[in-house]
Structures are given as structure tokens and as C-alpha cells.
C-alpha positions as CSV (number, residue, x, y, z in Angstrom):
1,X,174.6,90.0,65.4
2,X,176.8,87.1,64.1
3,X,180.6,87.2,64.3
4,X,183.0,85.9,62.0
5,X,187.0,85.5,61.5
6,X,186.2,85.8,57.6
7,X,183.2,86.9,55.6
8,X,183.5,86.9,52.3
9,X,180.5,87.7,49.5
10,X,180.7,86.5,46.2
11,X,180.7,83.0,45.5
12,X,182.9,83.1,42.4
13,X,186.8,83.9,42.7
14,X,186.0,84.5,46.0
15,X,185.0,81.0,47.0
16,X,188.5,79.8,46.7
17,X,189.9,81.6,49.5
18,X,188.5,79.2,51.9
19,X,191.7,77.1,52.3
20,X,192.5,74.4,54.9
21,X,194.6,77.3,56.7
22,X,190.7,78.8,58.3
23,X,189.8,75.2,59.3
24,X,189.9,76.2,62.8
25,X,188.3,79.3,62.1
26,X,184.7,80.8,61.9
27,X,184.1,81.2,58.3
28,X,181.0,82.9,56.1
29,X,180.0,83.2,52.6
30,X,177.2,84.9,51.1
31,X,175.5,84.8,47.4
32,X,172.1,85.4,46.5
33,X,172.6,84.1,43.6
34,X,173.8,81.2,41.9
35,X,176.4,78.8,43.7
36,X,179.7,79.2,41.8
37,X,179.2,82.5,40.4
38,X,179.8,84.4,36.7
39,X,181.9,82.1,34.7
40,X,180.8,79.1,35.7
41,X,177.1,79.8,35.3
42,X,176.4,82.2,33.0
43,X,180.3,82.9,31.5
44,X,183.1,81.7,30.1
45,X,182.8,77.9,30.9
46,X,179.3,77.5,29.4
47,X,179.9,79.8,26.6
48,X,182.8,78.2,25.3
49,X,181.3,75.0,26.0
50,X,179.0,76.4,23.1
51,X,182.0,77.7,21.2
52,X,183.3,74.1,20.2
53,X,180.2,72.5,18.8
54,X,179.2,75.8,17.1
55,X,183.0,75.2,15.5
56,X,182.3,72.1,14.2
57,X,179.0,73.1,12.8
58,X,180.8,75.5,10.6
59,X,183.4,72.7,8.9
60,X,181.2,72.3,5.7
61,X,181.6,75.7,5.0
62,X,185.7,76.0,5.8
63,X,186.3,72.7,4.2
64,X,184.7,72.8,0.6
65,X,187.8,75.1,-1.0
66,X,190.0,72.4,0.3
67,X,188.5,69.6,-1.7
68,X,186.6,68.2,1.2
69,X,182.7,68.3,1.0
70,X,180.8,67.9,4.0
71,X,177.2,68.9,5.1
72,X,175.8,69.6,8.2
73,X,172.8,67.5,8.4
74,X,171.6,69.2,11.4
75,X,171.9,70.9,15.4
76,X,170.3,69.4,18.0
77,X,169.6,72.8,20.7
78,X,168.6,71.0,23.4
79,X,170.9,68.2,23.0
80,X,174.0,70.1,23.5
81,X,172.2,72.5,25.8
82,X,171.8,69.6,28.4
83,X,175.2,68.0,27.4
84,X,176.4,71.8,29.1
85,X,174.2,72.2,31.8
86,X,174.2,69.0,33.0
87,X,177.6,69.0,33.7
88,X,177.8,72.5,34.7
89,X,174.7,72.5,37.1
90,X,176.2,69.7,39.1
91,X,179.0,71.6,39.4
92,X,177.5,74.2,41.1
93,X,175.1,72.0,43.3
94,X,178.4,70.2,44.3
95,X,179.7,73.0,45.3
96,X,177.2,74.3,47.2
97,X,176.9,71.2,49.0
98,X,180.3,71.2,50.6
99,X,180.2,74.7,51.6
100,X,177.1,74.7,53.5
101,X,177.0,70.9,54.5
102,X,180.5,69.2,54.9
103,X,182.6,72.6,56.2
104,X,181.5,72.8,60.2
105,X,183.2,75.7,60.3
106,X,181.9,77.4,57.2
107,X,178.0,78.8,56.7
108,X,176.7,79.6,53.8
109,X,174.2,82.3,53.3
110,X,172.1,82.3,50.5
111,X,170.9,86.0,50.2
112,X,171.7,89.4,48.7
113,X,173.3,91.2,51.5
114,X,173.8,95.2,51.6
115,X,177.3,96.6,53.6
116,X,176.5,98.7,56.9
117,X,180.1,99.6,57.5
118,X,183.4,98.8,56.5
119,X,182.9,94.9,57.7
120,X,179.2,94.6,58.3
121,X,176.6,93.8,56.4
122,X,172.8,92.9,56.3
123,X,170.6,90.5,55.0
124,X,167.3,91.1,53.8
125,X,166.3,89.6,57.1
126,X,167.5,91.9,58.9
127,X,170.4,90.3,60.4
128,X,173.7,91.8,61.2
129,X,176.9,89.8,60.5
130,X,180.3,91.3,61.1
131,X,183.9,90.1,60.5
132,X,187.5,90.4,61.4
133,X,188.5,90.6,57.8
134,X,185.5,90.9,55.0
135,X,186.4,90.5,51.5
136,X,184.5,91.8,48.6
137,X,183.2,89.7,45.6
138,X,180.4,90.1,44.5
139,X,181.2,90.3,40.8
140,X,179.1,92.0,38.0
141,X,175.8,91.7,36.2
142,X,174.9,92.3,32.4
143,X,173.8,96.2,31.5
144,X,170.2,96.3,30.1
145,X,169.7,99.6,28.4
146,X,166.4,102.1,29.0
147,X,164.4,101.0,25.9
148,X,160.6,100.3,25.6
149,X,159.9,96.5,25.6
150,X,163.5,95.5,27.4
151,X,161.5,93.3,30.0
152,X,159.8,91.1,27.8
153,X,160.2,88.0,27.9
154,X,161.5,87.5,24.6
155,X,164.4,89.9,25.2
156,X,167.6,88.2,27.1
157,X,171.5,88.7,28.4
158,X,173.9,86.2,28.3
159,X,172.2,85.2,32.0
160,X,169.4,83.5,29.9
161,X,170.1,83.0,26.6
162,X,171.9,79.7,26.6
163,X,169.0,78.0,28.5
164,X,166.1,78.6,25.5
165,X,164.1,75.7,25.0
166,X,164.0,76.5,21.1
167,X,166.6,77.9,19.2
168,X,165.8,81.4,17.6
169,X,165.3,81.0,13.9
170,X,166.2,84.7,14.2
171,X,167.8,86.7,16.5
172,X,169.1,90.4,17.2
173,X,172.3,90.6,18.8
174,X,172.6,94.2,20.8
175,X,176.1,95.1,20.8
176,X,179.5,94.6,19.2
177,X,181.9,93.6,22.0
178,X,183.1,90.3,22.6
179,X,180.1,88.8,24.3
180,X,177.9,89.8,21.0
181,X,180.5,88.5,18.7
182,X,180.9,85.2,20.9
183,X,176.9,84.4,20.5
184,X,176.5,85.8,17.1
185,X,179.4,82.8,16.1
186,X,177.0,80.3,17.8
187,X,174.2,81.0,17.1
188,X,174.8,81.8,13.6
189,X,177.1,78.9,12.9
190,X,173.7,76.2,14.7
191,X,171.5,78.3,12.0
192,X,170.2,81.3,13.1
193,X,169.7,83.9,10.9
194,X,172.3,86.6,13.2
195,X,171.1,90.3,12.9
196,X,174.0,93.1,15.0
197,X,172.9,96.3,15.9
198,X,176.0,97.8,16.6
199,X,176.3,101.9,17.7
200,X,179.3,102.5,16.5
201,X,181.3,102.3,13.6
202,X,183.0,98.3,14.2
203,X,183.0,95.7,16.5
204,X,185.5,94.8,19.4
205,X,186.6,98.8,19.2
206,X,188.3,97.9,22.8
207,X,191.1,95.6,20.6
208,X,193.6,97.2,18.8
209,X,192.2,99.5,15.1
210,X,193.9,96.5,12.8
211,X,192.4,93.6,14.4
212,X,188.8,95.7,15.1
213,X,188.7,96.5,11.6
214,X,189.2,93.2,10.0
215,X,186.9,91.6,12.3
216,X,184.2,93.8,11.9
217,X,184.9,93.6,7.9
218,X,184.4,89.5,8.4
219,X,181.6,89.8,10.5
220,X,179.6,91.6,8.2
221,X,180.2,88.4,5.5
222,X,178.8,86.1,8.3
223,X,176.2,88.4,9.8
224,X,173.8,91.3,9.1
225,X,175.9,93.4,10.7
226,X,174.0,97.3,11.0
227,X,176.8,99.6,12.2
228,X,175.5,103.4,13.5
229,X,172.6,101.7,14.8
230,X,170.6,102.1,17.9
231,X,167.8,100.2,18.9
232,X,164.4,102.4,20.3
233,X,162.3,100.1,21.3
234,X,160.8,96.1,21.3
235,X,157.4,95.4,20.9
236,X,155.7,91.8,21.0
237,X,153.9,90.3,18.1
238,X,150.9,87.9,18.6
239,X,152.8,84.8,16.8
240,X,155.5,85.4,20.0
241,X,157.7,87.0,17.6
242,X,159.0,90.6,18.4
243,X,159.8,93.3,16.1
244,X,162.5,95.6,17.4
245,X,162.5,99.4,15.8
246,X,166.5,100.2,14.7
247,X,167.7,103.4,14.1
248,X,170.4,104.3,11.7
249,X,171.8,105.8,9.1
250,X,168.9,104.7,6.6
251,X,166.8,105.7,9.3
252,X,164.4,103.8,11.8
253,X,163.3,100.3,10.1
254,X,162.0,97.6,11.9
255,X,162.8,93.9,12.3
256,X,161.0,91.2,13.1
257,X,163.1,88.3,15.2
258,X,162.0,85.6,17.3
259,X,164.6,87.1,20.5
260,X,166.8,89.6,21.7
261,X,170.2,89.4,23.0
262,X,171.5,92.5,24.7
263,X,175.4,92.2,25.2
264,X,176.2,95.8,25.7
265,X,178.7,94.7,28.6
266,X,178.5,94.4,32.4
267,X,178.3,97.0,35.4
268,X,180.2,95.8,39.0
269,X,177.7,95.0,41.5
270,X,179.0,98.0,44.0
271,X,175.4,99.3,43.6
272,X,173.5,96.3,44.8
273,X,176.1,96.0,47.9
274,X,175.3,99.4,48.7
275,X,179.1,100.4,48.8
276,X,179.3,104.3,48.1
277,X,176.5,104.3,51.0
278,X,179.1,102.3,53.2
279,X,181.6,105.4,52.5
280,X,183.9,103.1,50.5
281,X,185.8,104.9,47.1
282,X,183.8,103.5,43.8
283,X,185.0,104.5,40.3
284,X,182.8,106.5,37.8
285,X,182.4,103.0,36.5
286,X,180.9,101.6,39.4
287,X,184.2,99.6,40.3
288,X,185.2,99.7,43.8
289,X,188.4,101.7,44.7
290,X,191.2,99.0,45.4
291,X,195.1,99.6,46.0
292,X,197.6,97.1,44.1
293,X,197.5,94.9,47.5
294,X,193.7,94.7,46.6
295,X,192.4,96.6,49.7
296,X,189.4,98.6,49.7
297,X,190.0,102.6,49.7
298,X,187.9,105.1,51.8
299,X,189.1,108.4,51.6
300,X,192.3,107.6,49.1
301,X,193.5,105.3,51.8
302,X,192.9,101.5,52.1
303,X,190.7,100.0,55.2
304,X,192.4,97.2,57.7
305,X,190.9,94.0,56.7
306,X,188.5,94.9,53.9
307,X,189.4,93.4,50.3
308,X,188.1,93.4,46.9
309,X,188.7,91.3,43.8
310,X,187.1,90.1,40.5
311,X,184.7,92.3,38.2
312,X,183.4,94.3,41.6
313,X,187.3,96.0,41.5
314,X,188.7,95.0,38.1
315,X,189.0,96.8,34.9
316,X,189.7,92.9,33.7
317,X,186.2,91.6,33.6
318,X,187.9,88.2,32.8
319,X,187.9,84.8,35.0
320,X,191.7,84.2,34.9
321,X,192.4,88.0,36.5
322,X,189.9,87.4,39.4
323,X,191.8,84.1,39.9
324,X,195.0,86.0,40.3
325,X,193.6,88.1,42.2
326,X,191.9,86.0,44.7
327,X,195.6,84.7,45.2
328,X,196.8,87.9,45.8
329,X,193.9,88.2,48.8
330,X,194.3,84.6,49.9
331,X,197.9,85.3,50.6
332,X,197.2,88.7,52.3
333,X,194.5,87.5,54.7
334,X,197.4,85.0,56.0
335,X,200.0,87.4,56.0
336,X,199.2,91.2,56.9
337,X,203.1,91.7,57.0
338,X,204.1,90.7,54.0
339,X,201.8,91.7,51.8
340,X,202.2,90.6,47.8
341,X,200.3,93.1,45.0
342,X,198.8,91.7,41.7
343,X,200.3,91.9,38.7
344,X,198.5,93.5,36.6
345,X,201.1,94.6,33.8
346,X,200.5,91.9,31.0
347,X,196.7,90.5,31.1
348,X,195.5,88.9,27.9
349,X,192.1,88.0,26.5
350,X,190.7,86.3,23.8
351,X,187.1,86.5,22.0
352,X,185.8,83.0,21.2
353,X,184.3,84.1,17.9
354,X,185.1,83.5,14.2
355,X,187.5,84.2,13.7
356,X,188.7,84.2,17.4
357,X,190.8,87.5,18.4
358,X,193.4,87.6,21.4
359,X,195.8,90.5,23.0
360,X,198.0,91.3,25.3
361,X,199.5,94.7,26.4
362,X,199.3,97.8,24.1
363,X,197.5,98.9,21.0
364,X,199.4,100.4,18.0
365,X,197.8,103.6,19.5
366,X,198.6,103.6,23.0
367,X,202.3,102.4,22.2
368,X,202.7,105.4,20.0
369,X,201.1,107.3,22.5
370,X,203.7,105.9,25.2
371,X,206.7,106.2,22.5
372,X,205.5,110.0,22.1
373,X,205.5,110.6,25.6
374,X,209.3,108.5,26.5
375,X,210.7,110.4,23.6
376,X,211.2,106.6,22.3
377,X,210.4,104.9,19.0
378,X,208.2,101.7,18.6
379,X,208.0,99.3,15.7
380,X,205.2,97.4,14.2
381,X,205.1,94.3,12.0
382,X,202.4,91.9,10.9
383,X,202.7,88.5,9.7
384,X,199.6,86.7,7.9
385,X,199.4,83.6,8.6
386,X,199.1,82.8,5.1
387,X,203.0,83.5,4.8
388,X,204.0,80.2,6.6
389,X,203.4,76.8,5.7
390,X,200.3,75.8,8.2
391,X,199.0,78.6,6.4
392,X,199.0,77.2,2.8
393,X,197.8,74.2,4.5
394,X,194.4,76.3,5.7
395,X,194.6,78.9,2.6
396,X,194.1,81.2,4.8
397,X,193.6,84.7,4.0
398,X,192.2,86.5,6.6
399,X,194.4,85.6,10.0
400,X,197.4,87.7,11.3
401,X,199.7,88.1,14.0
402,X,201.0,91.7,14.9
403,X,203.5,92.9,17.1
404,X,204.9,95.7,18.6
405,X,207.9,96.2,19.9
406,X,210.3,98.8,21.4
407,X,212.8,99.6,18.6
408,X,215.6,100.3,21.0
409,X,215.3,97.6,23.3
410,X,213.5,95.1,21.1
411,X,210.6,95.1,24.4
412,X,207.9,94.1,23.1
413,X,204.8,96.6,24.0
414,X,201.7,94.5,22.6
415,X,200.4,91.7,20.1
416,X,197.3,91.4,18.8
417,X,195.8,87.9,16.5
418,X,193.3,87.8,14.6
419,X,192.7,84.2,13.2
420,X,192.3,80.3,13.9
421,X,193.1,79.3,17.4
422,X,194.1,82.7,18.3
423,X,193.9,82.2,22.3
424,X,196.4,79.7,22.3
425,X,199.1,81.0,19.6
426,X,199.4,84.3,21.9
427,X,200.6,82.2,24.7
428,X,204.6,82.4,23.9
429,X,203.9,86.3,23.5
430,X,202.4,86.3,27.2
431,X,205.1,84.6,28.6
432,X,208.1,86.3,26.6
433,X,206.2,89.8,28.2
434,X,205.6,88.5,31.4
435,X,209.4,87.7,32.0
436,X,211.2,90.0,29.9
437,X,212.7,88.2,26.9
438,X,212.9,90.7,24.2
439,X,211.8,90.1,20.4
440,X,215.5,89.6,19.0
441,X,215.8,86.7,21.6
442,X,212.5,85.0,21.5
443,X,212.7,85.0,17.7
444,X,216.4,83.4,17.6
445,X,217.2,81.9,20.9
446,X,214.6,78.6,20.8
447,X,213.5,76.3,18.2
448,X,210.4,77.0,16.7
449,X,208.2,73.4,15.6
450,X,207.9,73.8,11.3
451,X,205.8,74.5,9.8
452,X,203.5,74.7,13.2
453,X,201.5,77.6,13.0
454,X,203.1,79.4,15.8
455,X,205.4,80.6,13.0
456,X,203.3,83.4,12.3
457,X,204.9,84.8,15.7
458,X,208.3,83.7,14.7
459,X,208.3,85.5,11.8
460,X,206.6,88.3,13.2
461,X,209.1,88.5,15.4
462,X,211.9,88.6,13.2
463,X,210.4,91.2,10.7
464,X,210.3,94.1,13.4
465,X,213.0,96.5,12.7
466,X,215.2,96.5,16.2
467,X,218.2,98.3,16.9
């Protein structure tokens, strides 16, 4: 049995929290997997490292109603492949480096580990290692559904897909959240012919009904999008081709494709650590049980020294909350008196597709909801960005901003865009939540750059209806 000041598993978010301030203490970290975890690896760096070139390779067809013909003349796979992994597998090895070779005081254990108590664990091995204070993760892994002909080797997750040597000429796409949408813009933009089986009735249903329902509407002009469809099974074709069997309204059809992607979502890791075993509090959805200080919870209450943060705790499965987060822990390992909570009340997210979507705070449904049950009222206005002058520039038709507000106060509840460079023109929206500045005064009380297309949200802004 090995003792240690600090154990922490989960080379992600978690690797951060080894700070000058445990210099002169007795340090562990533990990953089986790769160094440098989710979004680095297989997430949102390398994905949206795919995103941009993918964006160019759709110019031709954006440009041509603006009087500027261009062609693609062609996409190099495993050119921009490399360009990405090069970069990004250094990154890792770097960092796997100075944990296990330049840190005396740190060891790195490369194995999947399963808990024994509240702050022990194992390793395959069979050795024990405990902690003073042990901190939790270990992050998530991509959901494969029970179908015949899931493990071939032609079916993949967003773990594998961006390392094919070929590009499909044809792919299925499993799902219709943002990690489908995401890959169905890349892939289809570089060529591929995109098929989406998608069970229900519209893509990114998590987003608010206006913004789901003119994505999904847009998809289906990029993409053979199949709503109400479940796949049944994959079976392998001599050429190396597979021909999945789809289920639907018009029935069960099959389709022939050269791979799979299945991005039904991700499950937390809680499982493979062996937590419920452990007697630790895990959600029906396989999240560990934290409290707003992020400690662990057995029993309702939270465990001395045991902490959780990322996608093994989070309802946010996004890099920016685990981040947060692990701030929120590196501050509470240092200072069990003065403990600091996450904030959790205004996290955003974007969907890298096209068109990219972004939000923040409430749908149109939950603020009615929430209006219903304050005995309040709520206002709603959308602005197209076609309304302001960046707009004409684009001839845009299809982008929006939306907004909705509190009518008495003028807070503002949510916003929602759907449209070019969506992730960024949320940002003022994030901030005006984040420290209170109502819609009357963000609209009125700052300049706003004409005719920049963050006008949308000015006008958006000043067409809600406030007391």
C-alpha cells in the first residue's frame, strides 16, 4: 500500500490541479488512457480543428449568390488529419513527459484503477494506493448501443473516427445531437455523401424548439437526414463496405456505406471506477453525486477529502465547465475553510456545425415554465440577422438571434443563435447574464460597432417588450 497527500484520476481537468503549491508534497495521477484526456484527444480541440478546414471547403457553395465563383478542387484526408494530430499528439506526449519524468514529487500511473473506499483505489495489479484527499476525474466515454454488428471494425465513435486512413465516400451518422451534427458538417462539407439516422423527430432537441427546428429543417438540405429512424443492425459486405438495416416510418430499408459513426452521446465513467460499489451516491445517469463545493456524496452527505469534477459529476459535458470546476477543487484542496462553490447558473455551449448553434440559460419552454410557476411574465423576440446590415452583406436568410427576457425586470432568462459564428456573437449575452445587466441597459447603455453583426443582439435586445 502506497500513500499519498493527493491522488487524483483523470488526466483531463483534473491534471491541472497539480499546482506549484503540492511541490513539497506526495502527489499521484492515474489514467489508463490517453495522457491529456477527452478534449484534447478525442474532443473539442481536434474536432474543431476539423471544423475550420471543413468551413472553408464549403466557400464555393456560400459564395456563388454573391457573385464570387470558386471551386473546390479538392480535400486532402490525411493531410489535414496529420496537420491535427501532429500537433495534438505532441501535446499529449509533452505532457505526459513532465508529469511522470520532470515532477519528483508527482507519479504517474498509467492504468485503469477501481475505488476500494472512499480514498483508495486499485490497480489492475493489485496494488493499493490511498490518499489524504482523492479527487475524482475520470471523465466519460461515448455510448455504443446494443445492435448486431456494433463491434466491427467498420463502425466508430468520435474516439476513432478522425484517425481513418481513407475518408468514407459514405457514411451513416447515428444520432442527432451536437457530436452528429459536428461530423456530419465535416464530413459532408470534405465530400462524403452524409446519411443521419436520427430517432426522433429533429436534431439538437436538447436546444431550444426554434433553434432545433430550423436546424433540423437545414440539415435535411445538406444531409440525408431520416428522422423516426432506428438502426437494427450492421452487417459487413465483402468489398469492406457495410450495409446497415434502418427502421422507420417507410419501414426497414437498408443502406450500404463505407462507415459508421455512432454519436448517440456519452455515459460518466462512475461504472468503470466502480463507484456505487465504493458506497458513493451516483445519479440515474451514471453521474456521481456532488454538492455545489464539488464534494463527493454518500448517504446525502459529502465525504472529507473526496472530490469530483468534469463529465464523471457534470450535467455540462463541456471542457470549459470542467475547467471551472477544477478551479473550484484546486482552491478547496488548499483551503478546507473557506470553501468557494461553482457557478453553475449561466453555462453556454455551442455546436460547431452549419450552421453553428449557441445558448445560454433557458429555453422558450422552461422560462414559461418558470414565469408560470413565479406568477411572472416573460417576453420573447427574435432578430434575423438578415435585418441588419452584415446581414445584407451575407444575404443571409436562415440565422437568428433570440432572446428572452423577464418582462418586469428586463432579466434576461435565455438566448439562443442559430447562424454564422454563432459561438462567438453569444458572448455579450454571457456576460450581460453572468453579471446582471438587464436587456434595457445592455441594449442602450454601450456602443454597439455598425453595422458589425453583433447587431442582431442589439436589436434583439431592444425589440423585447419590457416594462
Amino acid at each position: 500500500m502506497t500513500h499519498y497527500d493527493l491522488a487524483i484520476i483523470g488526466s483531463g481537468s483534473g491534471n491541472t490541479l497539480i499546482s506549484p503549491e503540492w511541490d513539497d508534497r506526495k502527489v499521484v495521477l492515474v489514467d489508463g488512457g490517453t495522457f491529456g484526456g477527452t478534449c484534447l484527444n478525442v474532443g473539442c480541440i481536434p474536432t474543431k480543428m476539423f471544423v475550420y478546414p471543413a468551413g472553408l471547403a464549403s466557400a464555393p457553395g456560400e459564395s456563388s449568390r454573391l457573385g464570387v465563383d470558386l471551386t473546390l478542387d479538392g480535400v486532402r484526408w490525411q493531410d489535414i488529419r496529420d496537420r491535427i494530430f501532429t500537433r495534438i499528439d505532441t501535446i499529449s506526449r509533452s505532457g505526459r513527459t513532465y508529469r511522470a519524468d520532470e515532477l519528483p514529487n508527482v507519479t504517474l500511473v498509467e492504468e485503469y484503477v477501481r475505488l476500494t473506499g472512499e480514498k483508495s483505489f486499485e490497480t489492475p495489479g493489485g496494488d493499493v494506493i490511498t490518499a489524504d484527499q482523492l479527487v475524482l476525474a475520470a471523465g466519460s466515454r461515448a455510448v455504443l448501443p446494443d445492435i448486431p454488428g456494433i463491434t466491427l471494425p467498420q463502425v466508430h465513435t468520435s474516439d476513432t473516427v478522425m484517425r481513418l486512413e481513407e475518408r468514407p465516400q459514405r457514411l451513416l451518422v447515428i444520432g442527432g445531437g451536437y457530436i452528429a451534427a459536428e461530423f456530419a458538417h465535416v464530413f459532408g462539407a470534405f465530400g462524403t455523401r452524409v446519411t443521419l439516422a436520427v430517432r426522433s423527430a429533429g436534431m439538437l432537441r436538447h436546444l431550444d424548439a426554434t433553434v432545433s427546428a430550423s436546424f433540423t429543417e437545414q440539415a435535411a438540405q445538406q444531409w440525408d437526414l431520416r428522422l423516426g429512424t432506428d438502426v437494427t443492425g450492421i452487417s459487413a459486405n465483402d468489398d469492406g463496405s457495410v450495409t446497415a438495416r434502418l427502421s422507420g416510418a417507410d419501414g426497414v430499408v437498408e443502406l450500404e456505406v463505407d462507415a459508421v459513426l455512432v454519436a448517440i452521446g456519452r455515459t460518466p465513467n462512475t461504472d468503470r471506477l466502480g463507484a456505487s460499489e465504493a458506497g458513493l451516491d451516483v445519479h440515474e445517469d451514471g453521474r456521481l453525486a456532488v454538492d455545489e463545493f464539488q464534494r463527493v456524496l454518500r448517504d446525502g452527505a459529502p465525504v472529507e477529502g473526496l472530490w469530483s469534477l468534469g463529465d464523471l459529476s457534470s450535467p455540462y459535458q463541456l471542457k470549459h465547465v470542467a475547467n471551472h470546476e477544477a478551479k473550484t477543487v484546486a482552491h478547496n484542496l488548499l483551503h478546507p475553510d473557506a470553501l468557494r462553490a461553482s457557478d453553475h447558473r449561466f453555462v453556454p455551449a455551442a455546436v460547431f456545425s452549419h450552421p453553428q448553434a449557441a445558448s445560454v440559460g433557458m429555453t422558450e419552454d422552461e422560462a414559461l415554465a418558470y414565469a408560470e410557476n413565479k406568477g411572472a411574465a416573460v417576453v420573447t423576440a427574435v432578430q434575423h440577422y438578415g435585418s441588419t446590415a452584415y446581414g445584407w452583406a451575407m444575404e443571409d436568410v436562415l440565422g437568428f438571434a433570440k432572446i428572452i427576457a423577464e418582462q418586469h425586470t428586463g432579466r434576461i432568462l435565455g438566448a439562443h443563435i442559430l447562424g454564422h459564428e454563432a459561438s462567438m456573437i453569444i458572448q455579450p449575452l454571457v456576460q450581460a447574464m453572468s453579471f446582471g445587466l438587464d436587456a434595457h441597459t445592455m441594449a442602450r447603455g454601450q456602443y454597439w460597432i455598425h453595422p458589425a453583426l453583433t447587431e442582431v443582439v442589439e436589436n434583439a435586445l431592444l425589440h423585447l417588450t419590457i416594462d
